[in-house]
N, C-alpha and C positions, 0 to 999 in steps of 0.2 A: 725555245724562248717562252719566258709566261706569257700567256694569252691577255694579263691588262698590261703589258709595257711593249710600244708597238717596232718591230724591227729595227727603227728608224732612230730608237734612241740615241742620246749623245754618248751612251757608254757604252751600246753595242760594241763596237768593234775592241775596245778594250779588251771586255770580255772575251770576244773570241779570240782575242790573241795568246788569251790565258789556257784556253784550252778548246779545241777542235768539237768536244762533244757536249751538245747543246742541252744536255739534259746537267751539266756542270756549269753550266751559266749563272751567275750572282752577282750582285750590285757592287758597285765599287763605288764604295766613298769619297768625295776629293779630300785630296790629300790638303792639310793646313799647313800652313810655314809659318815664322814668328809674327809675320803681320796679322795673319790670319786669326792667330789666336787673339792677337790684341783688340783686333776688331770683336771676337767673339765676345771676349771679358769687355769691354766697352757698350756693347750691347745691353750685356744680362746687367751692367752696371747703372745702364740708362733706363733700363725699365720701369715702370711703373711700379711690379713687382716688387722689385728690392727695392724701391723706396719705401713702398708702405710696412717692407721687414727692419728695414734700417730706423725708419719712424719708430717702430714697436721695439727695435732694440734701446735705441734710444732715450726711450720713458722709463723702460726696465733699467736701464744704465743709473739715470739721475736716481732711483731709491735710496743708494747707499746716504746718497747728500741727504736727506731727509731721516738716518736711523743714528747717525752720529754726526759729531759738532763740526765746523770746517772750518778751518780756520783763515777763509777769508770773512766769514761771519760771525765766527766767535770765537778767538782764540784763547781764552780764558774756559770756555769748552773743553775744547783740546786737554793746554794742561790739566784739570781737575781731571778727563778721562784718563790718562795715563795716568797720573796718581791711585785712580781707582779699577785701572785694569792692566797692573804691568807686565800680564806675561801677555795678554791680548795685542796690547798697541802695537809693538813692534810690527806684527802680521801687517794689522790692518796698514798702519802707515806708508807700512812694505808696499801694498796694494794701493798706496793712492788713497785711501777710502776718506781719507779728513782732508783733502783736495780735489773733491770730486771732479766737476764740473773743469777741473784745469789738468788733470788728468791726463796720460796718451791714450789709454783706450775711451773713455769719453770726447776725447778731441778727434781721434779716427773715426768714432763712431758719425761724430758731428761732420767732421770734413767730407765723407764719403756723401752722408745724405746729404748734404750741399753740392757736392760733384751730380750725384744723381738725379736731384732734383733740375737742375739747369740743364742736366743734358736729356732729362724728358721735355724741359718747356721747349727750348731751341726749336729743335726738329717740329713739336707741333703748331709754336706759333707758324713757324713758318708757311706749314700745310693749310694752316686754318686762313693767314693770309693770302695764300692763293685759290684757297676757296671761296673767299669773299669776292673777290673777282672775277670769277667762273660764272659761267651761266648757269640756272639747275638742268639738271642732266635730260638726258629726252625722252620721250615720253615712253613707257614698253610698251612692246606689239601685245600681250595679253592684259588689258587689264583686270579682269576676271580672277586673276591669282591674286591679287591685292583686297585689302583690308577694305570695308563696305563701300565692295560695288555695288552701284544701281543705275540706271540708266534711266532716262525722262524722254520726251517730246515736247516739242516747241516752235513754236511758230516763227515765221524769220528766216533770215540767211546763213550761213554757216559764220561770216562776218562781224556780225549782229551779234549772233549767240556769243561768240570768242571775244567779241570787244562787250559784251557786258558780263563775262565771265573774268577778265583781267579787269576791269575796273572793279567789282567784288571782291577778286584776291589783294588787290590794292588797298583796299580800303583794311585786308583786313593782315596788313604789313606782311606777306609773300612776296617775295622775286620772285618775276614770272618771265617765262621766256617762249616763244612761239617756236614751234616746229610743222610746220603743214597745219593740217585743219586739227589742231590739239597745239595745247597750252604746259607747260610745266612752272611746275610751282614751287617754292622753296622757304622755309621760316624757320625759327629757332637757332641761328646762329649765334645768338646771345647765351648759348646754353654752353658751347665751347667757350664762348668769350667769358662765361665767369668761373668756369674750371679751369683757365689758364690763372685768371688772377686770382684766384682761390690758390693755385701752386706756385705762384710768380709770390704772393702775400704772405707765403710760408717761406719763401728763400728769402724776402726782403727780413723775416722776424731771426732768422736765423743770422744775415749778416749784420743787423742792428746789434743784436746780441751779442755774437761775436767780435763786430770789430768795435761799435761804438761805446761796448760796454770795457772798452780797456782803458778810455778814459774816465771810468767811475773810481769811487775809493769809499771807503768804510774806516770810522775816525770815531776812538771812543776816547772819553776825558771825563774826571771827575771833577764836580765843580762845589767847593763850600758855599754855605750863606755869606753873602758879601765880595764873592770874590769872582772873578770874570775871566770870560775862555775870548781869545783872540783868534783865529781860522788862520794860523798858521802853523806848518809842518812839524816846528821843534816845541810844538805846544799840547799835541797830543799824549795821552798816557798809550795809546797803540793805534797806528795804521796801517791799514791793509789798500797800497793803490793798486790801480789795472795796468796791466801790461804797456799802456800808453799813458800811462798820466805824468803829468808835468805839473811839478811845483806852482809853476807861474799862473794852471788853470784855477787855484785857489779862490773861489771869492771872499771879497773882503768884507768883515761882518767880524760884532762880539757879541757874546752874550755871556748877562748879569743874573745870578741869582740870589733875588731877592731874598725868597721866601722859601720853606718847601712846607705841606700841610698836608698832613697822613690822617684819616680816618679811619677808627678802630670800633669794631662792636662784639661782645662777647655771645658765643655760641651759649644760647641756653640747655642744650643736652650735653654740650662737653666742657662747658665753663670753660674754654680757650680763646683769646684774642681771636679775631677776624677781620684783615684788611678788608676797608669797603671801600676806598678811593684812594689817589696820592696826586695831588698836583704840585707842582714846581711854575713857583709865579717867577718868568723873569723876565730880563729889558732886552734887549732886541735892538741895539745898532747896525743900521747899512744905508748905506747911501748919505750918510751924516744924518740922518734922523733917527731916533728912537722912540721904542714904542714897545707898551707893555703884553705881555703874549703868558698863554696857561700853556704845560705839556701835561697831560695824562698820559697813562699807560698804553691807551688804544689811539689818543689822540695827538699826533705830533706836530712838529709845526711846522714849513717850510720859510727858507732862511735863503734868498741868492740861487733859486737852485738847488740849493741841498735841504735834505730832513732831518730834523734832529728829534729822534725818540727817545724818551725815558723808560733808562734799563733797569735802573735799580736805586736804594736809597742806604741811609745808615748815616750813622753817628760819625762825630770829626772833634773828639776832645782836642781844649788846645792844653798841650803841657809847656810849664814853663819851667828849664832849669836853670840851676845857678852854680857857676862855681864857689868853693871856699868865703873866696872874698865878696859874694853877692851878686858880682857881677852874672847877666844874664848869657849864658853860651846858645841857649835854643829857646826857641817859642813861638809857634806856631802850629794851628790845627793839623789833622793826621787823620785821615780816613782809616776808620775801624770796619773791617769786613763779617756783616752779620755771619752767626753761625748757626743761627736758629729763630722760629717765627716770633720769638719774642727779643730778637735784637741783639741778644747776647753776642759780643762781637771781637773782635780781634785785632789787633794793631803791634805796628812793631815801630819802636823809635830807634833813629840811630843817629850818636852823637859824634862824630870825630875827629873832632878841635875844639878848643877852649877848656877841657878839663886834665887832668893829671895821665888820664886815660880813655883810651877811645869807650865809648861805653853803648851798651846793645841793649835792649827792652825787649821783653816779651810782653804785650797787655792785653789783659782781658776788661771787654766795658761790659757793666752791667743798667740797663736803663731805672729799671725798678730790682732792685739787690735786694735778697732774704738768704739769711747766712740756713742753710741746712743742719741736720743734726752731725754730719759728720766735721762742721764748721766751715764746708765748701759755699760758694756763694750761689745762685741762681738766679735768672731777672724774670716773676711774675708777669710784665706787661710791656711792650714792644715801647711805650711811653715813659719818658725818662720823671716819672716819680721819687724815685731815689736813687742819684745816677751814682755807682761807685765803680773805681778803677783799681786794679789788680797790678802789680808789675815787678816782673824776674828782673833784676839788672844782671847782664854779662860786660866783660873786660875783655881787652884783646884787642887783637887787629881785624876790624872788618872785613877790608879786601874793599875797601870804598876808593885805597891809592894804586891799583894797578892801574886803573882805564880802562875795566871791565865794565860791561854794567850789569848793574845785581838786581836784582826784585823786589823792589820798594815794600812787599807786604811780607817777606819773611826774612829771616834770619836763622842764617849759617853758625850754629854754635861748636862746629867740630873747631878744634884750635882755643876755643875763649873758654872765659874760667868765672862760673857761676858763685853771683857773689849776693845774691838775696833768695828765698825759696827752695824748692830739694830739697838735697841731703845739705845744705852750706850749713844747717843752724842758725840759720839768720830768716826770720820771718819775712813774707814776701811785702811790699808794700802795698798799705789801701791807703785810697785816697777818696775822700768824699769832694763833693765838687765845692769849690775853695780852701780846700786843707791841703796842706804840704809836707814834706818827709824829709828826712837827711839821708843820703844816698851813703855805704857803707866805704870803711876805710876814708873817712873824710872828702871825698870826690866832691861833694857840693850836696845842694838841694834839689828835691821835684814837687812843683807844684800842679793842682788840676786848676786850672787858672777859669777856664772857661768852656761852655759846649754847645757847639753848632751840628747841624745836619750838613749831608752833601747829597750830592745825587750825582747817578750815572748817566750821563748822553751821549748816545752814539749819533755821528752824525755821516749822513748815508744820500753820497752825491750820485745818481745814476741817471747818465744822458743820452739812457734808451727811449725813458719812458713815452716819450712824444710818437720818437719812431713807430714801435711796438703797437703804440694806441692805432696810429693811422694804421698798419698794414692791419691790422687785428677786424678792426673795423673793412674795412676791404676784403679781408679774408672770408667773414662771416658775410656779407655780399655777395661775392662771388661764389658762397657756396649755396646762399638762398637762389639766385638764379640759377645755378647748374642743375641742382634739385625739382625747379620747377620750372623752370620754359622747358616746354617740348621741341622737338626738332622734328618738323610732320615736310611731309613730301605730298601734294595733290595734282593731279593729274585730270584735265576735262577734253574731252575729243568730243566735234561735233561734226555728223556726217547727214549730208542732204538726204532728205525723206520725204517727196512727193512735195506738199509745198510749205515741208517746213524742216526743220531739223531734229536729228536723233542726238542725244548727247548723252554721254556715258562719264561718268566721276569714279574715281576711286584714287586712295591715298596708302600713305608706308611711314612707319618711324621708324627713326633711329633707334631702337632702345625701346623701353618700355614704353607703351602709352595706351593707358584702359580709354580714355577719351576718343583715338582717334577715328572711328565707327563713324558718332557721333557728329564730329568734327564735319566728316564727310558729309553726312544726311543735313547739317545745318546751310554749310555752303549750297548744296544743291539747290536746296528748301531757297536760301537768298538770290541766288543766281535766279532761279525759276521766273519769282518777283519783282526781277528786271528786268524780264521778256514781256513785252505786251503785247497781243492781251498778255492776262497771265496760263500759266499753265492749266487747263480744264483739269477737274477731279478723274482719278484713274489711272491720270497721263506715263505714272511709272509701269514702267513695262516690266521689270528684273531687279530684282537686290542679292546682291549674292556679297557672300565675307568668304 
């Protein structure tokens, strides 16, 4: 048998059943069964451990959400990336990566560290709650092995000493507990109590997140000068709700925009425009009141609960066409999507009733238009100086009467049959702002009737943020006290000594603590000062650490 496992082991006899000769004697493992392992994976699950891996996996996890567009935030993202990386997307998309955050492996990642984190609080609230109710523990037979011992003399009864040595630990927030002629002492409880709510403050941010944030939504709309967004569902240009949202949580609010006002200054080493501000003035109804509000870029405005930021800006020519007989078929403004810092922008009109034929626009807006040597046009300045419009007409069948729905900002010309620009022989139409054209093969007219701006808001309801703030704040609480209360242990024994008493201190932490020396030689020091008389110079006999 080895000499450190004593005869008497629980697995003795196993062993020898396995073999007669003792010089083949070896450990035998118990055996696990299906519970067994579960409890084991339960364990390693509940650790502290794999939490703080699970945490670090988790941070590593969200990157991707941060390197490409997602399109619960920008779906408009999205598409432009696959336009511009189409042998790419497929992978990534494969992978989740423009759905981060709702993802399976982000969702296990998160489920897991929420399983893990609850099954380390449980167990230690528990422990921690019945060590609040324990007494502290009893006093050791050596205190000499403990951190600055030193021992005193004192005048008085061993009584005396112990009852003004508990009113000192008292004073100085210890549970104390008597055991014979010695004292035991206890403090720093608060140092568990804010490492729990420091981990309790991390599962509440994680289930804020998870569950309250299903009821968020992200809601983007373009809106002209003059014209108003109502906070209802079939009124968005795109939304993205949360797994739990409900129509009906909508609140009720519009918003007007008045105004939109860009400020522009020219780079003096590269002679280029440069945005230096953009405000969008507009009105604000809720609650049957109205009321006038700015949006900036950095500054948005809160609405009912929801934010509404300003994403972007651009031109909104209004074209008016006519058919043959004058009669007007279409007119109204049309968001043109810039395509460069000086505004040059894009627009597509699409007309499919009222004329001989359905009829499809390609447009280019130019704000400040200078025709080039090649007779191409270009817009010098992001400010509509000389606003001029460009435009392909196509013929055909849209695809506007299936019940499909199509993409407001381009146009499908496989099938239609180009009938201004190209190769047609037919020059493209320009329009200067109030001039008009005759549309080819006698279709009607187009005029550039008039020109507004628009702007982009997205409006971004999320009803964590209350949640998140409180545990946040709790969090970083709970992590300042766990940090700094100590959790010290002192211990004072006072034994008769001719006609006074001998008393011996010394203390232990949990965990680090450079102080607690210190701690110890202060108590003494006060303790001493409540002996009267007081302790004569010398009186220590021993200090030992």
């Amino acid at each position: 048998m080895e000499p450190l496992r004593p005869s008497d082991h629980f697995d003795a006899d196993a062993i020898r059943a396995e073999s007669d000769d003792a010089s083949a004697i070896r450990i035998v493992q118990p055996r696990l069964r299906a519970g067994g392992y579960l409890r084991f994976a339960w364990r390693q699950l509940t650790s502290m451990r794999t939490a703080l891996v699970l945490l670090l996996l988790l941070t590593v996890a969200a990157i991707p959400g941060s390197l490409v567009p997602q399109r619960s935030a920008d779906p408009n993202g999205v598409v432009q990336y696959r336009r511009n990386n189409p042998d790419l997307f497929p992978i990534l998309d494969g992978l989740q990566l423009f759905d981060t955050y709702t993802s399976v492996w982000f969702s296990a990642i998160y489920l897991l560290l929420f399983v893990s984190l609850i099954g380390c609080i449980i167990p230690r609230t528990l422990h921690h709650a019945r060590a609040l109710r324990a007494e502290p523990p009893k006093t050791p037979a050596r205190l000499q092995r403990l951190v600055g011992y030193q021992t005193a003399d004192a005048p008085g009864t061993v009584d005396e000493a112990l009852d003004a040595a508990r009113a000192e630990l008292r004073r100085l927030r210890y549970r104390v507990a008597r055991y014979g002629d010695s004292l035991s002492a206890e403090r720093g409880y608060l140092r568990e109590t804010g490492n729990l709510v420091f981990h309790a403050s991390l599962v509440g941010i994680l289930a804020t997140v998870g569950f309250a944030g299903g009821f968020g939504y992200n809601g983007q709309k373009v809106i002209v000068e003059g014209d108003a967004f109502i906070n209802q569902l079939g009124t968005y240009d795109s939304f993205n709700p949360g797994r739990l949202f409900n129509e009906a949580r909508l609140d009720p609010f519009a918003v007007a925009l008045e105004e939109f006002v860009p400020e522009y200054a020219v780079d003096r080493e590269t002679g280029m425009p440069q945005a230096l501000d953009y405000t969008a003035y507009v009105s604000v109804t809720e609650d049957g009141t109205t009321r006038r509000e700015q949006i900036k870029v950095n500054e948005p405005i809160a609405i009912a609960g929801t934010t509404a930021y300003l994403l972007g800006n651009g031109f909104a020519p209004t074209l008016t066409v006519r058919d043959p007989d004058g009669k007007v078929v279409f007119q109204q403004p049309t968001a043109y999507l810039p395509q460069d810092s000086n505004l040059t922008s894009l627009g597509v009109i699409k007309i499919p009733d009222g004329l001989a034929e359905q009829v499809g626009m390609i447009s280019f807006f130019y704000p400040s238009a200078l025709p080039l040597a090649s007779g191409a046009l270009t817009s010098i300045f992001p400010e509509p100086d000389q606003p001029v419009l460009t435009l392909n007409a196509f013929t055909g069948d849209l695809g506007l009467d299936a019940g499909v729905p199509r993409n407001a900002y381009a146009l499908n010309t496989d099938g239609l049959t180009q009938i201004t620009g190209g190769d047609t022989g037919v020059e493209s139409l320009v329009l200067g702002l109030g001039q008009s054209a005759d549309l080819p093969n006698g279709l009607g007219s187009v005029e550039f009737t008039s020109l507004q701006r628009f702007v982009s808001l997205e409006f971004h309801h999320d009803p964590t943020q209350e949640g998140v703030l409180i545990f946040a704040i709790l969090l970083l609480a709970g992590l300042i006290v766990s940090l700094w209360v100590p959790r010290r242990r002192l211990w004072v024994v006072a034994t008769g000594s001719g006609s006074g008493v001998r008393l011996q201190y010394a203390g232990l932490a949990r965990g680090d603590d450079p102080a607690l020396e210190s701690a110890v030689a202060a108590f003494a020091k006060a303790h001493g000062e409540r002996l009267a008389p007081a302790t004569p110079p010398g009186a220590v006999a021993e200090k030992r650490v």
